[in-house]
C-alpha distance (Angstrom), angle and dihedral (degrees) to the residues before:
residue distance angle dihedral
X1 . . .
X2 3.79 . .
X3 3.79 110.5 .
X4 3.89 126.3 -120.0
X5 3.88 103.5 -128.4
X6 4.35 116.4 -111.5
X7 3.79 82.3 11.5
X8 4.05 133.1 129.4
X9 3.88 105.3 -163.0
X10 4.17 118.9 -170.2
X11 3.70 131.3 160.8
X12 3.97 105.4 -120.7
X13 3.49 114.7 179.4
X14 3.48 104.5 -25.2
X15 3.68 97.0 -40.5
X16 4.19 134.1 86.6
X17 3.86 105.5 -117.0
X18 3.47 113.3 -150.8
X19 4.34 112.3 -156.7
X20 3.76 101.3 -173.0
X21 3.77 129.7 -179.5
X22 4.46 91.4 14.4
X23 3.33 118.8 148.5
X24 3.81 114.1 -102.9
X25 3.69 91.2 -113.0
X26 3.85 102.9 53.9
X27 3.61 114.9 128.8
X28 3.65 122.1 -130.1
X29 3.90 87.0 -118.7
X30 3.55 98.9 58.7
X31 3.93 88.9 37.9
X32 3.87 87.1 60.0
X33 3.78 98.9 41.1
X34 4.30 99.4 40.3
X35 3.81 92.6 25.7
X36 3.38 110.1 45.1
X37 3.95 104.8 8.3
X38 4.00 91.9 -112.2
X39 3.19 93.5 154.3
X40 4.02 101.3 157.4
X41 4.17 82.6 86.4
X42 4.06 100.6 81.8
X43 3.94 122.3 -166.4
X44 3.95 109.4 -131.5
X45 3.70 107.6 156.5
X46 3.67 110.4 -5.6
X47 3.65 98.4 -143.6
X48 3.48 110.2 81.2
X49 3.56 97.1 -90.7
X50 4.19 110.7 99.9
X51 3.43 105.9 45.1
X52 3.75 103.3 -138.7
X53 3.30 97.1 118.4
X54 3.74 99.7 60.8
X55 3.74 122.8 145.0
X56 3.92 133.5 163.7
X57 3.77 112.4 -117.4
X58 4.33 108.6 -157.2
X59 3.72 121.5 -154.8
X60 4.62 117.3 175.5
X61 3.58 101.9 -85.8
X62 4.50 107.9 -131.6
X63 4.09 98.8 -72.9
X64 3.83 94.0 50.1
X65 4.13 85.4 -120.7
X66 3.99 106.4 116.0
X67 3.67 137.7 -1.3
X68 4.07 121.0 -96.3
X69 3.75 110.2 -143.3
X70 3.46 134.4 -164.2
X71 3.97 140.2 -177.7
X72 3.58 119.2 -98.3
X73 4.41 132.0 173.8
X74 3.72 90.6 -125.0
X75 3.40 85.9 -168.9
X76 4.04 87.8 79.8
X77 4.08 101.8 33.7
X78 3.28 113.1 90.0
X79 3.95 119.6 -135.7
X80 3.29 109.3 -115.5
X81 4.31 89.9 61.5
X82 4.11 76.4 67.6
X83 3.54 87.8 71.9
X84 4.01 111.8 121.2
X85 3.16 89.8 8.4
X86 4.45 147.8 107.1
X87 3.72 121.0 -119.7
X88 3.88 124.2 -166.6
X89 3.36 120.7 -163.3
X90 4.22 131.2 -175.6
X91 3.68 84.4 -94.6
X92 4.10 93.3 59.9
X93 3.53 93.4 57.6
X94 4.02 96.1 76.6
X95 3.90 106.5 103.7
X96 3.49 120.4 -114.3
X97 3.64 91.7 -102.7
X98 3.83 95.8 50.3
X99 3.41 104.4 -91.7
X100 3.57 133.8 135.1
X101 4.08 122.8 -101.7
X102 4.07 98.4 -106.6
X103 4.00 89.0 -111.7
X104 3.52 91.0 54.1
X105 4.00 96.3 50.1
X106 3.60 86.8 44.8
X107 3.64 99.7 55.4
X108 3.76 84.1 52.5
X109 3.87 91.9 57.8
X110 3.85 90.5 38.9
X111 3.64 91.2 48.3
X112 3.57 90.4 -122.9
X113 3.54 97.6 163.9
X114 4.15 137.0 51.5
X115 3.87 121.4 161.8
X116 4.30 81.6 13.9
X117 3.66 90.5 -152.1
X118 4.37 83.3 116.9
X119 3.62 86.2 36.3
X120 4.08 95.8 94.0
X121 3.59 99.3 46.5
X122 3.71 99.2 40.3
X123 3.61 90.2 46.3
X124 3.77 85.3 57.5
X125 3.51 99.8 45.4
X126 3.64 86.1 64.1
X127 3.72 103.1 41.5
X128 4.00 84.1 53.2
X129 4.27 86.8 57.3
X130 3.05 96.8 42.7
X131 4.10 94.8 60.1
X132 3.57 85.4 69.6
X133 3.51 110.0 15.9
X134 4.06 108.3 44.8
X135 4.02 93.6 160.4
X136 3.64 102.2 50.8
X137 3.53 121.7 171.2
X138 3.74 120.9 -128.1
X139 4.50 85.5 -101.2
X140 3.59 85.6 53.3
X141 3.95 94.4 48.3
X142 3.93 82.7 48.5
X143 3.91 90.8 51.6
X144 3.44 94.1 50.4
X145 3.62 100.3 53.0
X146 3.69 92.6 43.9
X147 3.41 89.8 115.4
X148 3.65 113.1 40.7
X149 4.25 111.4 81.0
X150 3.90 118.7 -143.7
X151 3.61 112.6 -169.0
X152 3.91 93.9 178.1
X153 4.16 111.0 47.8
X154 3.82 107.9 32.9
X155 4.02 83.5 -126.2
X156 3.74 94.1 -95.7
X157 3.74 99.4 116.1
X158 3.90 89.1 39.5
X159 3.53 84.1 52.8
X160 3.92 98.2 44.2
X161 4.52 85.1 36.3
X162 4.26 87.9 60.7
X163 3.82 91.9 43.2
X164 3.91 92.0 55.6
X165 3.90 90.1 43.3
X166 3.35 91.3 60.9
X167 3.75 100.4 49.3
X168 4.04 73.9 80.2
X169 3.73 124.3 96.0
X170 3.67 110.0 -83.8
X171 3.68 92.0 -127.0
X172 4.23 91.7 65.9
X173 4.07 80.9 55.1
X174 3.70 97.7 60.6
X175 3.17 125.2 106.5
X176 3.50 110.9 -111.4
X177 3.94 107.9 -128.9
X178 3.95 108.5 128.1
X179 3.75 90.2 135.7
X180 3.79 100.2 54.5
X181 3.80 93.9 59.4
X182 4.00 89.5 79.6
X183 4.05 86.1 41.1
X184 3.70 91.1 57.0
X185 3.50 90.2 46.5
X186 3.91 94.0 55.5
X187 3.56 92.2 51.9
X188 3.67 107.0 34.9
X189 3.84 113.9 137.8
X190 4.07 118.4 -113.7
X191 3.34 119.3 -93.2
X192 3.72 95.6 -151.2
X193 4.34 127.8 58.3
X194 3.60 124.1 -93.1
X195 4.14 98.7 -114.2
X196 3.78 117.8 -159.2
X197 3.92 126.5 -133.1
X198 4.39 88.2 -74.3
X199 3.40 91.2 41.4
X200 3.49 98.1 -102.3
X201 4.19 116.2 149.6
X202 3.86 111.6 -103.6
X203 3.81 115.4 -163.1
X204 3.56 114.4 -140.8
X205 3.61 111.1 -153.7
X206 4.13 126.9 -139.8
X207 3.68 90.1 -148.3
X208 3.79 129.1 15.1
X209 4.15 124.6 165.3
X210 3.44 127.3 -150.3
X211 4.33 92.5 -97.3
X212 3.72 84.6 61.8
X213 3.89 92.9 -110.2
X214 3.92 98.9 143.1
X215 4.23 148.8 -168.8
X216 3.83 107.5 -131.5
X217 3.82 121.5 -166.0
X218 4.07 106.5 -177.9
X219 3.90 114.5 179.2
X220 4.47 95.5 -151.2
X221 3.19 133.7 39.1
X222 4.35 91.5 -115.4
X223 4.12 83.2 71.2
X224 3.45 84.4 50.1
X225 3.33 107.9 51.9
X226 4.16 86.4 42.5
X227 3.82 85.1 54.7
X228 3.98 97.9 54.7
X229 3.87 86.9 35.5
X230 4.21 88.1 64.0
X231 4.11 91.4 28.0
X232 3.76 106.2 28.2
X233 4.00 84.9 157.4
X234 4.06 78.3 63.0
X235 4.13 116.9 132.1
X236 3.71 107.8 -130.7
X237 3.61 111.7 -149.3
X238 3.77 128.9 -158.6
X239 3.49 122.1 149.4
X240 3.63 95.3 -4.1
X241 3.85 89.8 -138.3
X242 4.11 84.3 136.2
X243 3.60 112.5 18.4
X244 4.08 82.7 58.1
X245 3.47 87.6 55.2
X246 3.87 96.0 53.1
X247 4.31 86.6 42.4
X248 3.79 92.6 49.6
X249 3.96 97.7 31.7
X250 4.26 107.7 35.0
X251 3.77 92.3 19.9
X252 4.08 88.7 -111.6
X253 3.49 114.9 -168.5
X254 4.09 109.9 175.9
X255 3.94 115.8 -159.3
X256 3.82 92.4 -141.5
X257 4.55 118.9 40.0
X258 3.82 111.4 -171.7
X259 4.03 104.9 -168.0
X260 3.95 112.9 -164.0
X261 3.92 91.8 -172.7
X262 3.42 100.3 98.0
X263 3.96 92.6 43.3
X264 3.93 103.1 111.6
X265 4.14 91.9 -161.3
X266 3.76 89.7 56.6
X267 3.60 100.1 41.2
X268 4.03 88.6 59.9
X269 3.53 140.4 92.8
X270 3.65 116.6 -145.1
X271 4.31 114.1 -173.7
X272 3.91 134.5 -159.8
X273 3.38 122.5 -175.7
X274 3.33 96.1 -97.8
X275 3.85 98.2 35.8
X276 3.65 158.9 25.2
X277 3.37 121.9 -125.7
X278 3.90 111.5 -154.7
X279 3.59 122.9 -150.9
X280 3.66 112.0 -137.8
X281 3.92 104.2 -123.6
X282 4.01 89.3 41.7
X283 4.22 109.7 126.4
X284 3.99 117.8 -118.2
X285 3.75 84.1 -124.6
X286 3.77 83.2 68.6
X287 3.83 91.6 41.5
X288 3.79 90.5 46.0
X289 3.62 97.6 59.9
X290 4.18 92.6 42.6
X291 3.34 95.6 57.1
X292 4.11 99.4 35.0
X293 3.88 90.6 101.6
X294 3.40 102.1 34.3
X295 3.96 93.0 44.1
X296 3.47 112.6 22.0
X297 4.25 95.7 172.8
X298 4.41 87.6 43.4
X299 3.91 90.4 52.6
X300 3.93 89.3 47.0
X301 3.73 92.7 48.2
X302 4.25 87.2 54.5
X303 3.68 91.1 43.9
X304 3.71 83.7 53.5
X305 3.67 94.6 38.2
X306 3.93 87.7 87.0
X307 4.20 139.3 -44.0
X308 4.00 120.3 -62.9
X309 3.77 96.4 -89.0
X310 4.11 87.6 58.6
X311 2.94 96.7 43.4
X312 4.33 95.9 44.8
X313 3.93 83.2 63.8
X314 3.68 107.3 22.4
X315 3.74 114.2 99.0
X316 3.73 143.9 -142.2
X317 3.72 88.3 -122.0
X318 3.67 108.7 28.6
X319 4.31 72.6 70.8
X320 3.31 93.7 49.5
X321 3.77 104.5 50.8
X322 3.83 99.8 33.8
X323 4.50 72.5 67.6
X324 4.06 85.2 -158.4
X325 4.00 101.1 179.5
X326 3.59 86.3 -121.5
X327 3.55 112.6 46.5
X328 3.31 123.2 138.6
X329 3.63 116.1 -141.2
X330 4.03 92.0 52.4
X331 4.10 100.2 76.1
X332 3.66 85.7 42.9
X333 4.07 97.2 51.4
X334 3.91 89.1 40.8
X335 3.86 94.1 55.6
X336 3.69 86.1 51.5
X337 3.89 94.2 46.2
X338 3.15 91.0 -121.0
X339 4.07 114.6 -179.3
X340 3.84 137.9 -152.5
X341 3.74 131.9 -120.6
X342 3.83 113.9 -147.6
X343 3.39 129.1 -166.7
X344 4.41 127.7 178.1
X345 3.28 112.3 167.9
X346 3.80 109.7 -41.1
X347 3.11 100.2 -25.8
X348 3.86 127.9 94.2
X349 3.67 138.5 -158.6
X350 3.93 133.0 176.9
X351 4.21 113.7 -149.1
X352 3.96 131.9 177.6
X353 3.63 113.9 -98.7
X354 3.98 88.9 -128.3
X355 3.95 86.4 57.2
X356 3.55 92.7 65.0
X357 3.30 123.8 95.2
X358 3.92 124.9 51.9
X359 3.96 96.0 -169.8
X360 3.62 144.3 -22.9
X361 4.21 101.8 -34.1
X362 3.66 86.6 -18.5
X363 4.11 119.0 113.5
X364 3.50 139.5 168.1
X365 3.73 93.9 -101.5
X366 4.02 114.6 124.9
X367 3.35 127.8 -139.0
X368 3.97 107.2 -77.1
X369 3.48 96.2 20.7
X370 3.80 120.0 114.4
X371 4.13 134.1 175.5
X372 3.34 105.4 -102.5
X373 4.43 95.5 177.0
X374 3.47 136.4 6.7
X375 4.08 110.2 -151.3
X376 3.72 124.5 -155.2
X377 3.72 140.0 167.6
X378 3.15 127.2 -109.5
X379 3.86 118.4 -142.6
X380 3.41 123.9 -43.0
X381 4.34 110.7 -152.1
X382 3.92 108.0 -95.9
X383 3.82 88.3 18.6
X384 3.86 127.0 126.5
X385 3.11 139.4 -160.2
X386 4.00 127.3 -164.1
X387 3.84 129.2 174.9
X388 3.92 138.9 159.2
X389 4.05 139.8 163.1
X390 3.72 126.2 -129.2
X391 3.74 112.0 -148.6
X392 3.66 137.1 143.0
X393 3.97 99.5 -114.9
X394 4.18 108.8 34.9
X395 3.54 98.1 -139.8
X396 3.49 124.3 55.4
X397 3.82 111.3 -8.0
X398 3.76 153.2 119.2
X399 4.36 111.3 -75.6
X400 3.52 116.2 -107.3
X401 3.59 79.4 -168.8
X402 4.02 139.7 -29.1
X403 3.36 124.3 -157.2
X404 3.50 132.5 179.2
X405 4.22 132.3 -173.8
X406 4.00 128.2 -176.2
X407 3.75 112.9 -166.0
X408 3.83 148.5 164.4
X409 4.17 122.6 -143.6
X410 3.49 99.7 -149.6
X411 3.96 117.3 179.5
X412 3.95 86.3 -15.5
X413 3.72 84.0 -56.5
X414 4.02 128.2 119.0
X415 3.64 113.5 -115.8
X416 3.81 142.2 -177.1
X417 3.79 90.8 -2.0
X418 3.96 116.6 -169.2
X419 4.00 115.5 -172.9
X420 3.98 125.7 177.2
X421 3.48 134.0 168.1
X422 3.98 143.3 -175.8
X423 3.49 125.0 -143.4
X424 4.18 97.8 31.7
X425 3.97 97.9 80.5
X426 4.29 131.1 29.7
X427 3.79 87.4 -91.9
X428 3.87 131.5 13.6
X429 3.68 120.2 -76.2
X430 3.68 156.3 151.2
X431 3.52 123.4 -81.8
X432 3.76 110.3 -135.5
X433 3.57 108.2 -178.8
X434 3.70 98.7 47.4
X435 3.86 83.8 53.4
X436 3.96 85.3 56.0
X437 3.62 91.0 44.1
X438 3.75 91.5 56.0
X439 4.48 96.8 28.6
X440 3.84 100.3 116.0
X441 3.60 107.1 -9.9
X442 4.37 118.5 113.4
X443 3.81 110.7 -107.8
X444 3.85 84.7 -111.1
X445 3.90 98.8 65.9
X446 4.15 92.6 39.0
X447 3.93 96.7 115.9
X448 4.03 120.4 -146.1
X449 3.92 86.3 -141.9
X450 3.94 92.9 48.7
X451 4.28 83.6 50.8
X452 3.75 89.6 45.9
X453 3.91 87.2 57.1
X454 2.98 94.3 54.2
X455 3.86 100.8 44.7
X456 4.04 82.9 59.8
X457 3.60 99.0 47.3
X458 3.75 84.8 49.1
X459 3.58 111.9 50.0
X460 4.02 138.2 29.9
X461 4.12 108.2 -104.5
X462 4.06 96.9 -116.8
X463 3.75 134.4 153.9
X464 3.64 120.7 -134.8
X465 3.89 132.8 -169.1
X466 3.63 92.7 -100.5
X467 4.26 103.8 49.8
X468 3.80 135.8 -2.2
X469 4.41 115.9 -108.6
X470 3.49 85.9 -113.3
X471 3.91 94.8 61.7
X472 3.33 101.2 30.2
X473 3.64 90.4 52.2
X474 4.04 88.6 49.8
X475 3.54 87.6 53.1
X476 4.08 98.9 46.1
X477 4.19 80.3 58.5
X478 3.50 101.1 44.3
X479 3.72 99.4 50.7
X480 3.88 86.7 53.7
X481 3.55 91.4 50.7
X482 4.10 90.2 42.5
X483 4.06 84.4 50.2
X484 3.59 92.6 62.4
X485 3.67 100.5 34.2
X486 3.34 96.8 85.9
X487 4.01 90.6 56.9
X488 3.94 89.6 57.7
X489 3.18 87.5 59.8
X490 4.05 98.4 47.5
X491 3.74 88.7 49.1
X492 3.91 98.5 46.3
């Protein structure tokens, strides 16, 4: 468990790789296609976007008995987050004895493929589902290749090729990778801090150059906290759904790369009952499913927050603190109250969500400090909870506008309304005179002209790249009005 120094260590088909001397901010894609000649992984658009670059990325699932895989864009995560871990690319999926993984040989028969250039990723994309998933509905198919793009086959027979694959046992669909368990093992990172000789924590760095610019992979949130204490200029990376962006994009290369995926307090979900307690570093694919039951329109807005491999790394708040005008998660969190726990140094702080942001991607955290949870309540009896996202293409895409309203209907009467949106204001935020507008009054005497008001007294008429003022403004009403319809109807 003792790491190599300047190394990157991962199990890849049943053998440690060992990436020495790579620059902090090479991404697993190139890695794979320069490094080791992988070159079944294709770059299309290096954002997240196509698909093609799809690979599964393995970590020891809780007994220390298999390997839990997910799907990541490798073209965004960079290759030192690999370390201690297994990667699986299109190439690991032949059998031992040469034979084809049964989604592959089916897309063959189905011909699933054309040009092929999609082939490897969507092929991937699959094989990652169906490790946990090996009866997937034709939805769930859907889901899963949300994110990969065919131009050539109009998806039907890739559709109709997984279906047939998994009329198979689901044994022939695992994976096969009995032998990396005891790889993983041997180079799983510690789970406790280096301490020097007075006890003071030492942060060993995965990748360090010569100028001192360095990789840092700490495993609690005390190294952490040390770490932005000594670097407060540091780049904390989570799910690498934006800083891969600014690598791949404006050729960013930060000095100083905090990752929080190996922190275990960060990557867990603790629950009252009243309320979740989100660990900072924990996937919305995680937060999705949680909060499915409880908050059927929130989950939907996640699933269509981006494709399974965003949303396996992406993070509650990676969203929150990159403070884009239109994320997603925000209006959702601030309907639900939701509040942040800070931490800078020792010293901790808790916030409302809605108290955030002080400007477009500007926010009242200082340097050092970090989110460590975001806290929300579950539901409260008579409570409800509606949200949806305008946006030209329904899967996938860039908010028009998001809005999101939690509400009681007490006696016929509104009560304790909360409604945020993105894409109105420089940051996300409540809307406080639309919630006085509707406070108290029955969903059959709220007025669309009182609402529109309200909109204008709230927010600065502005076009954007992705809707005129005029519509978006029509749309911030009518979602109100649509989030209340359904109440008229109960109390009629």
């Amino acid at each position: 468990m003792s790491q190599v120094t300047n190394t990157v260590r991962f199990v890849l088909d049943g053998e440690i790789v060992e990436a020495q001397g790579k620059r902090r901010t090479t991404t697993v894609l190139d890695y794979l296609r320069e490094g080791l000649c992988r070159t079944g992984t294709k770059e299309g658009c290096a954002e997240g976007d196509c698909g093609a670059c799809v690979v599964l990325v393995g970590q020891l699932n809780a007994k220390g008995t298999g390997v839990d895989y997910v799907p990541v864009n490798s073209c965004m995560q960079l290759l030192p987050s690999l370390d201690g871990k297994s990667l699986k690319t299109v190439e690991s999926l032949k059998k031992a004895d040469g034979t084809l993984h049964p989604i592959q040989k089916e897309m063959v028969d189905c011909f699933g493929s054309q040009c092929g250039f999609c082939t490897p990723g969507i092929v991937m994309s699959l094989a990652g589902m169906v490790q946990t998933n090996a009866c997937p509905s034709r939805a769930q198919v859907n889901d899963a290749l949300s994110g990969n793009l065919c131009r050539c086959t109009g998806y039907k027979p890739i559709i109709d090729a997984t279906l047939k694959a998994c009329q198979r046992p689901a044994a022939e669909l695992k994976i096969e990778d009995a032998q990396d368990v005891a790889l993983l093992k041997e180079i799983e990172r510690d789970k406790q801090p280096t301490l020097g000789l007075e006890g003071q924590i030492v942060i060993q760095p995965v990748v360090r150059t010569r100028k001192g610019s360095e990789f840092v992979s700490p495993s609690t949130v005390d190294e952490v906290a040390k770490y932005l204490s000594d670097y407060p200029q540091a780049t904390l990376l989570a799910g690498s759904t934006e800083i891969g962006l600014q690598v791949n994009k404006q050729f960013a290369r930060p000095a100083n790369i905090c990752y929080l995926g190996n922190v275990a307090e960060l990557l867990t979900v603790k629950e009252t009952a009243s309320a979740w307690m989100i660990g900072a570093a924990v996937p919305l694919e995680q937060v999705m499913h949680l909060v499915t039951e409880a908050y059927a329109d929130f989950a939907e807005v996640l699933r269509r927050f981006g494709s399974p491999p965003i949303r396996s790394t992406a993070t509650l708040a990676g969203n929150i603190a990159n403070g884009s005008p239109i994320g997603d998660t925000m209006p959702c969190l601030m309907a639900l109250g939701a509040t942040l726990h800070l931490r800078k140094g020792d010293k901790k702080r808790v916030m409302p969500l809605d108290a955030f942001y002080t400007g477009m991607k500007a926010s009242v955290l200082q340097p050092g400090e970090f989110i460590t949870v975001i806290e929300f309540a579950k539901p409260k009896a008579g409570s409800q909870f509606k949200a949806h996202k305008i946006s030209k293409r329904f899967d996938q895409d860039i908010s028009a506008t998001c809005a999101a309203m939690s509400f009681e209907l007490a006696n016929g009467k509104l009560k304790n309304v909360k409604l945020a949106y993105n894409g109105m204001a420089p940051a996300p935020c409540r809307a406080p005179k639309i919630e006085a507008v509707l406070e108290g009054k029955s969903p059959f005497d709220v007025k669309a002209s009182e609402i529109d008001a309200a909109i204008t007294a709230s927010f600065p008429a502005r076009d954007g790249l992705r809707a005129t003022w005029a519509y978006r403004s029509l749309v911030a009403r009518n979602l109100v009005m649509e989030f209340i319809e359904t109440n008229e109807m109960e109390t009629a």
